[in-house]
N, C-alpha and C positions, 0 to 999 in steps of 0.2 A: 630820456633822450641823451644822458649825459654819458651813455654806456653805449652808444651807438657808435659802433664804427666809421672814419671817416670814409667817403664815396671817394673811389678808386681816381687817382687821372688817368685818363686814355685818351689813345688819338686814333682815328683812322687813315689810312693812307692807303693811294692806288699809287704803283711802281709802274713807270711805263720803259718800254724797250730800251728809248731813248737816253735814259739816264737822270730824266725829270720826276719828280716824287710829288705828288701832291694829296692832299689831305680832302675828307669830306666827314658831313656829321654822320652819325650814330644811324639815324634813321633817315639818309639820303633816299634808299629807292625804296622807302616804304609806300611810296603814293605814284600813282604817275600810271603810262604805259611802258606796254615795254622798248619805247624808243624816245620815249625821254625818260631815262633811266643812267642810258650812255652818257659818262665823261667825258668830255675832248680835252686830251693833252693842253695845255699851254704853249708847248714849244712844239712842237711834231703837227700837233692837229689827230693824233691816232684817237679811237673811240674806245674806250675800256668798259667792260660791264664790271660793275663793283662786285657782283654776286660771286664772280672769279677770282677776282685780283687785289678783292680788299684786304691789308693787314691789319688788323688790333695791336696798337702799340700801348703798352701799361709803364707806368712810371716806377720806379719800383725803389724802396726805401732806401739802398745803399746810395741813390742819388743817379741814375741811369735810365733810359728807356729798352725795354726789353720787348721783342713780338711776344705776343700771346697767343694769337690768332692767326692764321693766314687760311 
């Protein structure tokens, strides 16, 4: 195990119109229907489906977070 790669940081985040950013885990809408699935803003109250809108943020060794995913 000592040759094992360390596990990547990542973040997920949903971008809403509004200019609020917020974060959810890895496997948010793996469970649910499809209407609780939808995030509500914090600030706006808007509904975002993650399936759309999620970005994959990776950490990345220079010392920075980078998208990966969107």
């Amino acid at each position: 195990m000592a040759n094992d790669p360390k596990p990547r940081l990542r973040m997920h985040i949903v971008p809403c119109s509004c200019g609020k950013s917020f974060a959810v885990s890895e496997e948010f809408d793996g469970k649910g229907s499809s209407w609780s699935r939808y995030l509500i803003c914090p600030e706006c109250g808007k509904r975002h489906d993650p399936k759309n809108r999620l970005l994959e943020l990776g950490y990345q060794a220079e010392g920075f977070w980078n998208v990966e995913k969107c």
